[in-house]
Every structure is written in structure tokens, then in C-alpha cells.
N, C-alpha and C positions, 0 to 999 in steps of 0.2 A: 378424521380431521385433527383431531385434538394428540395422536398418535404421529401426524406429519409432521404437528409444531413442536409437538415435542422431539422427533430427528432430526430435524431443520434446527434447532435448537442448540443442540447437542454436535451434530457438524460446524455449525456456527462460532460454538466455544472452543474446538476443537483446535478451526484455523487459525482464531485469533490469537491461541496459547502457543501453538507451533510458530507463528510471527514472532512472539514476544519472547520466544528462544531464541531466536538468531543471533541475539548479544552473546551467548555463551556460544553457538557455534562456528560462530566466522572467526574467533581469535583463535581457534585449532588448525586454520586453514595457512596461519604463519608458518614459514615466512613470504609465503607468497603476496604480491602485490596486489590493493585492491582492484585496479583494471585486471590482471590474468585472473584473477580469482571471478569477474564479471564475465571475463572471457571466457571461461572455462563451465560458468552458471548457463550462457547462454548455448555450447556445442551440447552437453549434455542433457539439459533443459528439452534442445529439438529431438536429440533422440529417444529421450522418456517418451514425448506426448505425442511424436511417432507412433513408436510401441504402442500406446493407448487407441491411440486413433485406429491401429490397425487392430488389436484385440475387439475393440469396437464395431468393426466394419466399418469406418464412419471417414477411408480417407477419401473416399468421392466426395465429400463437403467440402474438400476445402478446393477440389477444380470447381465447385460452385462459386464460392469466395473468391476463387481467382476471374470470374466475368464481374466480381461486382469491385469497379476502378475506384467507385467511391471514398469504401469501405477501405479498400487497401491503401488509399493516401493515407485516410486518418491512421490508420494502424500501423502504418511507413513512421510517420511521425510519434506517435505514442510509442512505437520501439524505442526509438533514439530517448523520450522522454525518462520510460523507465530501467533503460541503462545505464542514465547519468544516477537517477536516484538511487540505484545499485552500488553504484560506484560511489557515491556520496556517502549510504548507509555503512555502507565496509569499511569506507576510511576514516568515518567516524567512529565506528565501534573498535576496529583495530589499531584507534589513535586514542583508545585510553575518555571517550567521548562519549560514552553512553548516552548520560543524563542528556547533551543535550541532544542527541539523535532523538529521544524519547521527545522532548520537546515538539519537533519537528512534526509529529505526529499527532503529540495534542492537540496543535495551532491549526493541523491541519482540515478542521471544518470548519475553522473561523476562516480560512483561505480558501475553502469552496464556494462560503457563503460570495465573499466577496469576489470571485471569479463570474457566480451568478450578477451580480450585479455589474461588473465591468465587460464582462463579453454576450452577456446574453439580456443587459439591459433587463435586470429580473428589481421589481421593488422590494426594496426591507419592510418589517412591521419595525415598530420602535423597539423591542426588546431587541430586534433582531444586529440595530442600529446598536442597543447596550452593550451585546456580548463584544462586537467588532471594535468599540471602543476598550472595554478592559483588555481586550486581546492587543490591540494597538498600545496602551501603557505599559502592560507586560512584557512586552518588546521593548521597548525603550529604557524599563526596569532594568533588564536581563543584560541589553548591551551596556548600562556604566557598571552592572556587577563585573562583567567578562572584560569589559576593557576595551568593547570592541560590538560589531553587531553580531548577533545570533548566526552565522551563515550560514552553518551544515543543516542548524533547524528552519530556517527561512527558505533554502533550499529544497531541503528533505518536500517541507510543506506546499512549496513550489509548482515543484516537477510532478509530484503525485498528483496535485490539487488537477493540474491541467493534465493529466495522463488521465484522471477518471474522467473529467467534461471530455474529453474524446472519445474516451469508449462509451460514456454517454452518448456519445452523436451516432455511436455504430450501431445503438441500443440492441434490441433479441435479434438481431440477426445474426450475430455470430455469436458461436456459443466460447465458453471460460478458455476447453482443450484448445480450438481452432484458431484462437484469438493469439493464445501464446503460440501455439504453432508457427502463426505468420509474425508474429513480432520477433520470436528468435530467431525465425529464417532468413528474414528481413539481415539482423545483426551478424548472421553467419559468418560470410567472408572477410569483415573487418576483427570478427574475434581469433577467427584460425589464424587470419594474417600475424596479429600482434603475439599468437600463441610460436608461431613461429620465428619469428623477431625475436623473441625471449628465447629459442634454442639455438638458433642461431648464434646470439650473442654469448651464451650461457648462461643466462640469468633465471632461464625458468625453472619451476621447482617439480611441476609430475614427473616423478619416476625417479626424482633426485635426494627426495626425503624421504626415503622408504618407501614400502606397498602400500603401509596405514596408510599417509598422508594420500598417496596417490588417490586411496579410495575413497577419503575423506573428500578431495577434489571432484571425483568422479559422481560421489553422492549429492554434487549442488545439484542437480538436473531432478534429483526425486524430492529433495529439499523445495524448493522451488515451484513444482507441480504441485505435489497434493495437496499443500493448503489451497492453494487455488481452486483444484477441483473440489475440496469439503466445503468452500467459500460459497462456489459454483450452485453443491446442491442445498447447501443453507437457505441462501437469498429466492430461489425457486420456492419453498416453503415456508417462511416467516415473513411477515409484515418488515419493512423499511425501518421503523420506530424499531423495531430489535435489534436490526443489525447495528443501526447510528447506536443503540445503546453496547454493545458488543464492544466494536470496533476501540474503544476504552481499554479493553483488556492488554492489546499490545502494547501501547507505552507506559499502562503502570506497570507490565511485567519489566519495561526494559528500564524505566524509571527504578525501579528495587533493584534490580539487576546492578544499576552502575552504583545507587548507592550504599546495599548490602554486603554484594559481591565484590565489587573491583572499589571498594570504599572512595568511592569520588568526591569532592568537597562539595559540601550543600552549605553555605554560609546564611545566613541571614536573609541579607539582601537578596540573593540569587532563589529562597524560598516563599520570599516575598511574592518574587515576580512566576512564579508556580502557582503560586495560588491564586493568586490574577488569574492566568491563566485556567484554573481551572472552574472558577467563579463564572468566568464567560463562556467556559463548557455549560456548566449547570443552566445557565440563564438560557444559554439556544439550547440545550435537551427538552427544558421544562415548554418552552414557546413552540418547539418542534411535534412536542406530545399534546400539547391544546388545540393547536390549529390542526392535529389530524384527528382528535375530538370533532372539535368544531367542522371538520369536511364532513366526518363520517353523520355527525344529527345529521345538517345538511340534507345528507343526500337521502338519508333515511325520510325526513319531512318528505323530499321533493317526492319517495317513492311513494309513499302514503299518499300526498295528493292526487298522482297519477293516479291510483287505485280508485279515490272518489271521484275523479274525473271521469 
């Protein structure tokens, strides 16, 4: 047991650190555009988790997947969901945007929370009510620093926020591989289209910036997969409470990133509203780690009773 949590553990940080790279490797994939460079994540993306699926044996699951119509609406939709976030995260990192792509990502369980409670009618506890209020001032901090509102990270936090409540709604029935399998394939025809529209017109760049780049192009499809599937066998093996604690690692890497790396302005004001923001992290961690305290006595009494019963 104590050897699972610890690999699950260890896959866990793995993914989130390979995430919180992507600031350093999408601005090598210049000068391509961020839609070809989504378009290009998603042809190669299907051929990787092919391969996988067929090393696996494992591609009769997905003619099971294709009887279940359900399953494949939602997944129809969470395609489109997280190609736009693709396409947001690239333009924003490729536009000199780090810090606030990272944003987008902090805010983003302060915009799950609130997802639960607008679409699935889910109650807050008051703390829960605190954190979505600092995260709501943070926001309104951040747009008179910028001049404007947050949008790459309102978005970023957006489109993911509702791309998870879907794959929520699909929950263990489709497994990490299957799920990308059908969301790329889903994307397929509209990427090759526009892939071919860019050679057509001359604008695209495989095969026109050298071999490296081409392979670098070619490398979104494994880029892409394997955190996925370490994600995959992570969450099979540690408790919910690790992962929510994890999932942090990606935007402070990308947070350092834009402002170590690529020296992006951090002013005052604009730090302010960061720490907001991350004030309302802490408050929903700490109330996330009580209340699954508080289930597990719970459940622990109710087994005890049942015992003397």
C-alpha cells in the first residue's frame, strides 16, 4: 500500500512538472501559429495514443465507447472545450504572457468550485464562500493593474473548469488513453483541414523550418500523452486531497517561468492581486483537507456502530 502511494505519488509530480514546462517548450515551436501548432498537438496526439492503445491491446474499447452515444456527446463537447484552452494556453505563452497563463490556472478551483454551484446546484460551506470571494477581488485587482480584465486567465480557467465537470459526467468509464483518443479524433478533420489551408496558402511551417522544428512539431502528440497517462496512473493511486495539493505545481512552475525566465513585469499592484489569489488557494485547501477529515471520523464512527449493532 504504502509503496503504491508512494508511485502514484511520484507519477503525480511528474505530470504536474512536465505541465509546468510547457512555457519553455511551445515558444520553440515558433514561428508557427498557435491554432497549427493545436493542430498539429491534436494529428499527432491521435497517432501516439493509437500506438498505445494498440501496444496495449486495448483498441476494442473504444468500439465499446463508440455504443456508449452518451459518453461520446460529452466528449464531442470537451474536445472542442479543450482545444480552445490549447489554443489560448499557446497564445498566451507565445505572446510573451506567461504569468498570466499561470493565473488562469491558480483561479482555476476557485472556478470549479463555482461551476459546482452554478450547474450542479452544489452548497458552499462559508469558508468555501471566503476563498470565491478573495478570488472575485483578485480578479478585479488584477484587471485595473492590466488595464483591462484577466482574459487569457479567465478563460484558460474557464474552458478547463468545464472540460473537467464533463469528463466528471463521463466519470470511470472511460479510461485517460480512450478519452484523448476520441477527443482528438473527434478534432481530426478540422485540424488537417486548417493544416492544409496553411500549405496551400504557404504559411505553414512542418517541413519549412528545418527537420528539428518539424520534429519538435511532431513531438506535440508524445508531449501531450504522457502526462496524461502519469496523471492517469497517479489519480488511480492517491487520494483526491494529493492530487488538489499537486495540481499547484504547474502554475508556480509557469509563474517562475514568466518571471525568472522570460523577466515579465510583476509590479506591485499586479502582486497584490496574486496573493489574493493565493490566500483563497490556501483557505479552500485548508477547508478541502477538514472536511475530508471530517467525512473520513464520519464514516469511521458510522463503521464502528455498525459493528455494535
Amino acid at each position: 500500500m504504502v509503496s503504491e502511494l508512494r508511485r502514484g505519488t511520484t507519477y503525480g509530480i511528474a505530470a504536474y512538472l512536465l505541465w509546468g514546462t510547457f512555457a519553455l517548450y511551445f515558444p520553440l515551436l515558433k514561428p508557427a501559429g498557435s491554432i497549427e501548432i493545436v493542430s498539429h498537438r491534436i494529428v499527432w496526439s491521435l497517432l501516439f495514443v493509437l500506438a498505445v492503445l494498440s501496444v496495449q491491446r486495448s483498441l476494442g474499447s473504444l468500439r465499446e465507447l463508440a455504443a456508449d452515444r452518451r459518453s461520446l456527446a460529452i466528449l464531442f463537447v470537451a474536445a472542442v472545450l479543450i482545444a480552445a484552452n490549447w489554443c489560448l494556453y499557446i497564445y498566451g505563452v507565445n505572446s510573451d504572457q506567461v504569468v498570466e497563463t499561470s493565473l488562469g490556472y491558480f483561479i482555476n478551483p476557485i472556478v470549479t468550485v463555482m461551476l459546482g454551484v452554478v450547474v450542479l446546484g452544489e452548497s458552499l460551506r462559508r469558508t468555501q464562500w471566503v476563498a470565491i470571494g478573495l478570488g472575485t477581488v483578485a480578479v478585479v485587482v488584477l484587471a485595473v493593474d492590466y488595464g483591462r480584465p484577466p482574459w487569457i486567465a479567465l478563460g484558460l480557467a474557464l474552458s478547463f473548469g468545464t472540460y473537467a465537470l464533463l469528463k466528471n459526467r463521463v466519470g470511470a468509464r472511460v479510461g485517460a488513453v480512450q478519452s484523448l483518443t476520441v477527443e482528438t479524433a473527434v478534432l481530426l478533420v478540422p485540424a488537417l483541414a486548417w493544416l492544409i489551408v496553411l500549405e496551400v496558402r504557404g504559411d505553414g511551417q512542418f517541413g519549412h523550418s528545418g527537420p528539428g522544428h518539424a520534429l519538435l512539431l511532431a513531438s506535440t502528440g508524445i508531449v501531450t500523452a504522457v502526462p496524461l497517462i502519469l496523471f492517469a496512473a497517479s489519480a488511480r493511486r492517491i487520494p483526491l486531497s494529493v492530487i488538489g495539493l499537486l495540481q499547484y505545481l504547474t502554475p508556480v512552475l509557469q509563474f517562475l517561468t514568466g518571471v525568472l525566465l522570460y523577466d515579465e513585469p510583476m509590479p506591485a499592484s499586479r502582486l497584490v492581486g496574486f496573493v489574493l489569489v493565493w490566500a483563497a488557494l490556501t483557505v479552500l485547501t485548508v477547508d478541502n483537507l477538514q472536511d475530508r477529515r471530517r467525512n473520513q471520523r464520519r464514516a469511521a464512527a458510522e463503521t464502528q456502530a455498525d459493528a455494535f449493532a
